[in-house]
C-alpha positions as a LaTeX table, in Angstrom:
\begin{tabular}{lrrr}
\hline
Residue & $x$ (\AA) & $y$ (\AA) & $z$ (\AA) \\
\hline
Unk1 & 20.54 & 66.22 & 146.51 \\
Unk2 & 21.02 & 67.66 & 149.79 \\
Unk3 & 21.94 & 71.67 & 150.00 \\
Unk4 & 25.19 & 70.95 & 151.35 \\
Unk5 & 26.22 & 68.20 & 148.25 \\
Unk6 & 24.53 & 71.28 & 146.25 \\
Unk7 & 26.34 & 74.10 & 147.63 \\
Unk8 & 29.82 & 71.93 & 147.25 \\
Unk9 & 29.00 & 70.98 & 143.56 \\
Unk10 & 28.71 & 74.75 & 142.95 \\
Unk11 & 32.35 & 75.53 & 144.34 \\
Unk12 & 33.79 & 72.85 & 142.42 \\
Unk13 & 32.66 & 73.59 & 139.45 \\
Unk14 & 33.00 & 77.35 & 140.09 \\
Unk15 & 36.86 & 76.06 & 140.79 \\
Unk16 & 37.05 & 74.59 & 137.69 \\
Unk17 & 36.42 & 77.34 & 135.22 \\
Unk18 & 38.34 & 79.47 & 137.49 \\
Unk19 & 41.11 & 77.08 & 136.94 \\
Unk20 & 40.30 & 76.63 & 133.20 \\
Unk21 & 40.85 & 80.60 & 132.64 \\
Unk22 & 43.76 & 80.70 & 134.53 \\
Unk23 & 45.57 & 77.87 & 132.50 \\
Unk24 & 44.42 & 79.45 & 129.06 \\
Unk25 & 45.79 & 82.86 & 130.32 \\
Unk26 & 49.33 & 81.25 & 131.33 \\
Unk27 & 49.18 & 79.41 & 127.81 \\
Unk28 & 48.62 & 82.34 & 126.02 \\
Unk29 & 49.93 & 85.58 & 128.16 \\
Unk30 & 52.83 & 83.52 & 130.44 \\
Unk31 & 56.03 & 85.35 & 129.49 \\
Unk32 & 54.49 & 88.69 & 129.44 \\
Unk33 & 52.23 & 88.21 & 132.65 \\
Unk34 & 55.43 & 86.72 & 134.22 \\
Unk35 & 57.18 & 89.58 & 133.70 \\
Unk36 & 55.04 & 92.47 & 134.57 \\
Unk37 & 54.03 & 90.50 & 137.83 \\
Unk38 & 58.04 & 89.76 & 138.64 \\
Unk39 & 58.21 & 93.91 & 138.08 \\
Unk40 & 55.18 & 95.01 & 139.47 \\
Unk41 & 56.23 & 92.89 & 142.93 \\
Unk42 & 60.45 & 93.25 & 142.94 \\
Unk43 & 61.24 & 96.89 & 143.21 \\
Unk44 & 64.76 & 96.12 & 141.93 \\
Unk45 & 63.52 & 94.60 & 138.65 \\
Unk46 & 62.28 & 96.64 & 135.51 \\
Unk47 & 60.19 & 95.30 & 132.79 \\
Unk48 & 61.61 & 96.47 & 129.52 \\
Unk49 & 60.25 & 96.19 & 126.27 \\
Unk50 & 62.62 & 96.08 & 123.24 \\
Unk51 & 61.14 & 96.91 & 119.46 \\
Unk52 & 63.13 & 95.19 & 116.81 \\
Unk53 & 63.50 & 96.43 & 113.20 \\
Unk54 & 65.10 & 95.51 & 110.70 \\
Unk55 & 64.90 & 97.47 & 106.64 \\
Unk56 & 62.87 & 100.66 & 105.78 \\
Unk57 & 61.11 & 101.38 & 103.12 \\
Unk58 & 58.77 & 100.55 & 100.51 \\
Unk59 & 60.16 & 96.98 & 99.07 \\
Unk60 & 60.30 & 93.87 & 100.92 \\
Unk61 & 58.58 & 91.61 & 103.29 \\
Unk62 & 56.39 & 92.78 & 105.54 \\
Unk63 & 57.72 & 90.62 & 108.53 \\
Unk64 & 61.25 & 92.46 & 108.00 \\
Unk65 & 60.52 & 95.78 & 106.24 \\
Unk66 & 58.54 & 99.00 & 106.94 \\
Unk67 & 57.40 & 101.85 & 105.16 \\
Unk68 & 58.61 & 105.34 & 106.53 \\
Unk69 & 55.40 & 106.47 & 106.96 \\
Unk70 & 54.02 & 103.84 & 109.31 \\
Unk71 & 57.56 & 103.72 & 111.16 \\
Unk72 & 57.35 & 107.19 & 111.63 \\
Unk73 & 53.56 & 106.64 & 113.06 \\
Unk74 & 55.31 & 104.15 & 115.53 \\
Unk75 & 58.04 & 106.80 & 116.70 \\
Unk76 & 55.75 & 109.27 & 117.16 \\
Unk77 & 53.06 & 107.05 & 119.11 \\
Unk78 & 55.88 & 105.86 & 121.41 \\
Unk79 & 57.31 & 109.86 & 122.09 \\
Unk80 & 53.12 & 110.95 & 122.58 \\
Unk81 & 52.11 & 108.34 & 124.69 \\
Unk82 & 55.37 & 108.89 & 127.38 \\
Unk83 & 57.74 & 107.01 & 126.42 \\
Unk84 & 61.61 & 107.38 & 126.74 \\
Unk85 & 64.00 & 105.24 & 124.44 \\
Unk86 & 67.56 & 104.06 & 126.78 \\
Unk87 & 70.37 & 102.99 & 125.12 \\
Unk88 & 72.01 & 99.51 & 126.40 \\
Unk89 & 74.14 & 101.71 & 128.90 \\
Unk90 & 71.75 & 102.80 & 130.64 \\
Unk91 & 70.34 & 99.51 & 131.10 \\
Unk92 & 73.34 & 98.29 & 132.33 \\
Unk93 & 73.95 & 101.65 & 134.39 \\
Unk94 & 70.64 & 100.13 & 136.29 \\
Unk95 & 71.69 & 96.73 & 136.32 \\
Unk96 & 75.02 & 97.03 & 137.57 \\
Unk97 & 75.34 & 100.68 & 139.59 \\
Unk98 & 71.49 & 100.94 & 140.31 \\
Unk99 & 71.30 & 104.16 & 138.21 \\
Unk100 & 67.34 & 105.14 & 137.72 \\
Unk101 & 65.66 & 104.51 & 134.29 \\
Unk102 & 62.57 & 106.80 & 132.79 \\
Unk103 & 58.96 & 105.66 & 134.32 \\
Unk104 & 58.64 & 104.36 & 130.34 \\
Unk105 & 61.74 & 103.05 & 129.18 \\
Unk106 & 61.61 & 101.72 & 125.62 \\
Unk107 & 64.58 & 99.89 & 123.90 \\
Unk108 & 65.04 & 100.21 & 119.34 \\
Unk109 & 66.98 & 98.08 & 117.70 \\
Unk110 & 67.67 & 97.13 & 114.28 \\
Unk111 & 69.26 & 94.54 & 112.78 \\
Unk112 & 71.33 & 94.14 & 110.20 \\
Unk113 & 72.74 & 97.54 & 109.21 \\
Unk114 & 70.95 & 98.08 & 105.74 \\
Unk115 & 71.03 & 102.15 & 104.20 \\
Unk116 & 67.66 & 102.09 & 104.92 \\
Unk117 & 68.82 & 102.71 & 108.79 \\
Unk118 & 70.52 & 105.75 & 107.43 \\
Unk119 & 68.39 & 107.12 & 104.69 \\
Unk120 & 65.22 & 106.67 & 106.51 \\
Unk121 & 65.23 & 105.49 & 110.03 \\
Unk122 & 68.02 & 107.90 & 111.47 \\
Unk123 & 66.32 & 110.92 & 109.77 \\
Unk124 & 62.93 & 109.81 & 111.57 \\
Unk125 & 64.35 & 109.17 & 115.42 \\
Unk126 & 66.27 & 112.17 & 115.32 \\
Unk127 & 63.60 & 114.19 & 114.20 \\
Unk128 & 61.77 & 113.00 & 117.62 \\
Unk129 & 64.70 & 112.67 & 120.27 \\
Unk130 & 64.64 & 108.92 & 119.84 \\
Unk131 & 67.74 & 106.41 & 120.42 \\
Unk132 & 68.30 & 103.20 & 118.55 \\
Unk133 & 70.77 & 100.23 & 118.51 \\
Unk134 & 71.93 & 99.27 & 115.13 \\
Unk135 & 73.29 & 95.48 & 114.81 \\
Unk136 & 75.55 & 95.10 & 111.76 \\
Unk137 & 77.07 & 92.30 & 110.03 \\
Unk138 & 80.72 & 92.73 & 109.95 \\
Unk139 & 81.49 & 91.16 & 106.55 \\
Unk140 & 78.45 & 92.93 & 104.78 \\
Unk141 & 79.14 & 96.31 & 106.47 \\
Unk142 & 79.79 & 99.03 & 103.49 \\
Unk143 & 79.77 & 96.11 & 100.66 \\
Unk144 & 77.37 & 95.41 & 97.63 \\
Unk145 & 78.68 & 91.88 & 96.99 \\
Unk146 & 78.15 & 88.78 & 99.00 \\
Unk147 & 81.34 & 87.97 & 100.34 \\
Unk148 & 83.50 & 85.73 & 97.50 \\
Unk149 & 81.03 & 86.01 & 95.02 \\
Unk150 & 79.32 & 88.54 & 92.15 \\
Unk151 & 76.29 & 88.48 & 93.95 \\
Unk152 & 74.95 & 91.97 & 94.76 \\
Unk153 & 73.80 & 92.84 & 98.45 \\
Unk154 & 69.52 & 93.74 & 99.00 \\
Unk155 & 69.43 & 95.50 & 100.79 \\
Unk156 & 72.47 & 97.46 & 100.50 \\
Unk157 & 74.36 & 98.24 & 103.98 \\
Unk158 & 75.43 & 101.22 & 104.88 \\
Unk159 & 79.52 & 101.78 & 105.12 \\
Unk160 & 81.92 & 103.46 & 107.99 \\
Unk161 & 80.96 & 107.18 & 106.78 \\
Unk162 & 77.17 & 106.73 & 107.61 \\
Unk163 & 78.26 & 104.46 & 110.71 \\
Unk164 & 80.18 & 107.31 & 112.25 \\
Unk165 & 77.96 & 110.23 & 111.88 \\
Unk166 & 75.26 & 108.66 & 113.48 \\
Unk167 & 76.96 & 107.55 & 116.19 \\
Unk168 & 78.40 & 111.54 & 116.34 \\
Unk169 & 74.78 & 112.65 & 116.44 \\
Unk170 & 74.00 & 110.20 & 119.60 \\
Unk171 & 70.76 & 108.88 & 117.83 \\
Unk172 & 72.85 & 105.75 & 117.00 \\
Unk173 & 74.15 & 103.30 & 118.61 \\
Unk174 & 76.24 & 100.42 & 116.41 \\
Unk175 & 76.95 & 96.66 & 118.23 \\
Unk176 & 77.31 & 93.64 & 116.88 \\
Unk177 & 75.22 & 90.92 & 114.68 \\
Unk178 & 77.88 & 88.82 & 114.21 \\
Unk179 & 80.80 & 89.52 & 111.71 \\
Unk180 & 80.27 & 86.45 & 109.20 \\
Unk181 & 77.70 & 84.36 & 110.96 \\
Unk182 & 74.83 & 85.48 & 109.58 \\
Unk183 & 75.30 & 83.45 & 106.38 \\
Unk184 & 72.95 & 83.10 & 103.50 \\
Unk185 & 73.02 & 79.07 & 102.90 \\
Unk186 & 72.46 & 80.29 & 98.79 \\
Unk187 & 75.22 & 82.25 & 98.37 \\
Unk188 & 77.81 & 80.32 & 100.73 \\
Unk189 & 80.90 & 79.00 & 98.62 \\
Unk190 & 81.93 & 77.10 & 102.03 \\
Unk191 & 80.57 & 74.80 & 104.87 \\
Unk192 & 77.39 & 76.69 & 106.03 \\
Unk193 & 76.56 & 77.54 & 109.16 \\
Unk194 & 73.23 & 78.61 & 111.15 \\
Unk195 & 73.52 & 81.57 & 113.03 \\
Unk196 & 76.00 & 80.48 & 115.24 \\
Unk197 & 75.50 & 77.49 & 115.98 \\
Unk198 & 78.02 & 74.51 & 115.89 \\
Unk199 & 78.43 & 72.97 & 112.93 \\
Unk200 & 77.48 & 69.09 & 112.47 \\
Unk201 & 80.31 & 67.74 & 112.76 \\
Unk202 & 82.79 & 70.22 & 114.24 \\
Unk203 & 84.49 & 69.85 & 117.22 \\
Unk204 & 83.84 & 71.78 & 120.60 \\
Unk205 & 87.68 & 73.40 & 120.34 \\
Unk206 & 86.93 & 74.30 & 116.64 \\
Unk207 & 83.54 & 75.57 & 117.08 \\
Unk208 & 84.83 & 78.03 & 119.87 \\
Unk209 & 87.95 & 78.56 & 117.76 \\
Unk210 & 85.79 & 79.84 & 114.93 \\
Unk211 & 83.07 & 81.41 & 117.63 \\
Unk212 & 85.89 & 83.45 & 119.38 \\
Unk213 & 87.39 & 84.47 & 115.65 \\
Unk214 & 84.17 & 85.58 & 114.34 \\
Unk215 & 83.46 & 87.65 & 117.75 \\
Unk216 & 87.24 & 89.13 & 117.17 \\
Unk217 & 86.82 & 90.29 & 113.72 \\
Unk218 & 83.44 & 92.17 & 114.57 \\
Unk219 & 85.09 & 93.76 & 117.52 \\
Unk220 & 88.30 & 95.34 & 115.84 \\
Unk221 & 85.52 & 96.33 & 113.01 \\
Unk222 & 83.23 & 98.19 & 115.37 \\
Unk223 & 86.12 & 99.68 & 117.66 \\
Unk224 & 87.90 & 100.91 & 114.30 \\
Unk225 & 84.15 & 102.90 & 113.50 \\
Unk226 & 83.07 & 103.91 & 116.80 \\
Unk227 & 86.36 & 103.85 & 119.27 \\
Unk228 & 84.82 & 101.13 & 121.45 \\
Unk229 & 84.81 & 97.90 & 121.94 \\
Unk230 & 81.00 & 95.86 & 121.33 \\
Unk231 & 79.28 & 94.72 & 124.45 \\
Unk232 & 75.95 & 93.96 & 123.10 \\
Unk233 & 75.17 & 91.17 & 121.08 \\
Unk234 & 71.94 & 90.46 & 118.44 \\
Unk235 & 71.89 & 86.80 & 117.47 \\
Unk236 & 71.67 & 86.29 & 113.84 \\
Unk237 & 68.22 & 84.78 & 113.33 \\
Unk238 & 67.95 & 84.68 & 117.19 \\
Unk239 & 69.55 & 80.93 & 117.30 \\
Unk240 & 72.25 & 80.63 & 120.16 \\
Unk241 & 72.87 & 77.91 & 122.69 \\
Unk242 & 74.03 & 77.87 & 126.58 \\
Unk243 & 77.73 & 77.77 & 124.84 \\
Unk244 & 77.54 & 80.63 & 123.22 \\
Unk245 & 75.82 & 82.81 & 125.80 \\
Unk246 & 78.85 & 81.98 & 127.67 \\
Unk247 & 81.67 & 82.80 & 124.94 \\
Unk248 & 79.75 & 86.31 & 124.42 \\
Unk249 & 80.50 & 86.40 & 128.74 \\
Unk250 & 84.21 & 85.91 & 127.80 \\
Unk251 & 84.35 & 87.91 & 125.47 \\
Unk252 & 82.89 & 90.79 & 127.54 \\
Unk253 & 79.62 & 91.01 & 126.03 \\
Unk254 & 76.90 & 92.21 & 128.69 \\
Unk255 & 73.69 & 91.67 & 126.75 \\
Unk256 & 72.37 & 89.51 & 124.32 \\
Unk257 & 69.34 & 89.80 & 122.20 \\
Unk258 & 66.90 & 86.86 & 120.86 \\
Unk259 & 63.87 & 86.83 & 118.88 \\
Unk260 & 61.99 & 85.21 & 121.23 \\
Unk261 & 58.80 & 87.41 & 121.53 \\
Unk262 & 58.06 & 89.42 & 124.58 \\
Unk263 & 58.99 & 91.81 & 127.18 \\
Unk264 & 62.09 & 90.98 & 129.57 \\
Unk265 & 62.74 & 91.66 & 132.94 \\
Unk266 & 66.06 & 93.03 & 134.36 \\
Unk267 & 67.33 & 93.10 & 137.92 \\
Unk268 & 69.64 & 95.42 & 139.90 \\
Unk269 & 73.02 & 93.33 & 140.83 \\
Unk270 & 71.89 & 90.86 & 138.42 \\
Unk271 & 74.13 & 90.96 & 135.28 \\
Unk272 & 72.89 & 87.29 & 134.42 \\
Unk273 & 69.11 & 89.00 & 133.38 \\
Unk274 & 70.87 & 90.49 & 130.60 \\
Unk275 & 71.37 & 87.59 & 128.45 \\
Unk276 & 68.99 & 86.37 & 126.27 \\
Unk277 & 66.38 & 89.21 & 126.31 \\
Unk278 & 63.57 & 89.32 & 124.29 \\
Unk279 & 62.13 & 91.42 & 121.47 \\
Unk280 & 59.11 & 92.32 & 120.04 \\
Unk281 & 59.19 & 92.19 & 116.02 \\
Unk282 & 57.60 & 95.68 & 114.93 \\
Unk283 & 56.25 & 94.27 & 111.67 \\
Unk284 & 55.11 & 96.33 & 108.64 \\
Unk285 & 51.67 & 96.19 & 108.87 \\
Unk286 & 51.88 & 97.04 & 112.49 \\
Unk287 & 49.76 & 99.79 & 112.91 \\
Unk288 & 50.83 & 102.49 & 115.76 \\
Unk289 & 47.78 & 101.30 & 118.29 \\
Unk290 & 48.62 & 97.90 & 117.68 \\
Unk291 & 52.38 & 98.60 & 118.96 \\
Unk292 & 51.84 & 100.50 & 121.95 \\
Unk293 & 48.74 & 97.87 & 122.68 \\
Unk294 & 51.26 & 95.38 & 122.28 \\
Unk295 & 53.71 & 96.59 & 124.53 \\
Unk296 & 51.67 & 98.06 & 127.46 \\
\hline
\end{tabular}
């Protein structure tokens, strides 16, 4: 073989692995690569990261519950290593009036509005000037029985007193998760429904009939508690469609919140980069190092 057909074997195959470790690390690392190379290169984007709980404590599963111990380790780690929690308006103070953000921004939020938020995590993020978002389900809110039935609530949720004083404190912020679409298929004495999804079987009109209902109800609820109307929105179980992104737009919702794993990137003059945002699950056997390794 000549040293020319050598020399050009060599930078093919050279090509090739190159190629081959570039496709694994957009197969593996796409979403968050994407985003920190969209933020690193736009200086009007910001790459956020958003840590989702959801109960506290010692019972339950891992995926959804952690101890106060290790979510005080997590806290802590966050507040030592730099970073700043926002709330959601000062994410959309960036988004839609350009206001600046902290070098490390860092978005909480919990789902589902169990005591736990109150007895354990409150206690715990005031203790280290954090902020959190608390998503609550309007028809369990305050309750300890499954909606038309003798079935107790557990976790137990916490009720308007414990609502209001942390929102008085300014640790807490409380949005929505939904005020009876977060259904428990088990328990449900009606037609079931995922998340909020449409029904099989149910019209378009009825489906946004019911969508714009539910999205009502929550909204009296939270303005009765807190004096203002929801603008944030945490799918229940993360499911949602193109539809209902845009009945949360009509309804004057600003941002909604998936499951979908990973860091999202939001834009000045972009109010569209606020729907759909991801979150990273901060599981209970997430050790401290593991979080802020999995957020960097």
């Amino acid at each position: 073989m000549s040293i020319l057909k050598r020399y050009a074997a060599h930078i093919f195959l050279i090509s090739a692995v190159l190629s081959l470790f570039a496709g694994l690390f957009l197969l593996f690392f796409r979403f968050d690569a994407y985003g920190r190379l969209v933020a690193l290169l736009d200086t009007n984007s910001v790459r956020i990261p958003i840590l989702m709980y959801h109960h506290f404590g010692d019972d339950g599963s891992p995926g959804t519950t952690i101890s106060a111990e290790m979510f005080e380790s997590h806290i802590k780690a966050l507040r030592d290593d730099g970073y700043t929690a926002i709330t959601f308006e000062q994410l959309c103070g960036y988004v839609f009036d350009g206001a600046p953000l902290p070098q490390r921004s860092i978005i909480i939020t919990i789902d589902d509005g169990y005591t736990s938020v109150y007895d354990i995590a409150y206690p715990i993020l005031k203790k280290y000037d954090m902020t959190a978002t608390v998503f609550i389900i309007g028809v369990l809110h305050g309750e300890t029985l499954y909606k038309d039935t003798s079935y107790p609530v557990y976790p137990t949720h916490f009720g308007d007193a414990e609502a209001l004083e942390m929102i008085m404190s300014g640790v807490i912020s409380i949005q929505s998760h939904s005020f009876d679409m977060h259904q428990d298929e088990y328990y449900e004495t009606g037609p079931f429904r995922l998340g909020v999804m449409q029904r099989s079987g149910e019209s378009e009109e009825e489906y946004i009939a019911a969508f714009n209902a539910d999205f009502e109800c929550a909204a009296a609820q939270i303005e009765n508690i807190s004096g203002a109307q929801p603008f944030v929105y945490s799918y229940p179980f993360g499911r949602h469609s193109k539809m209902s992104e845009e009945l949360l737009d009509d309804n004057g919702v600003k941002v909604t919140l998936t499951i979908v794993k990973g860091s999202s990137v939001v834009t000045r003059g972009s109010p569209e980069s606020l729907f759909g945002l991801k979150r990273y699950n901060a599981y209970g056997n997430m050790t401290a190092d593991k979080l802020l390794a999995t957020i960097k």
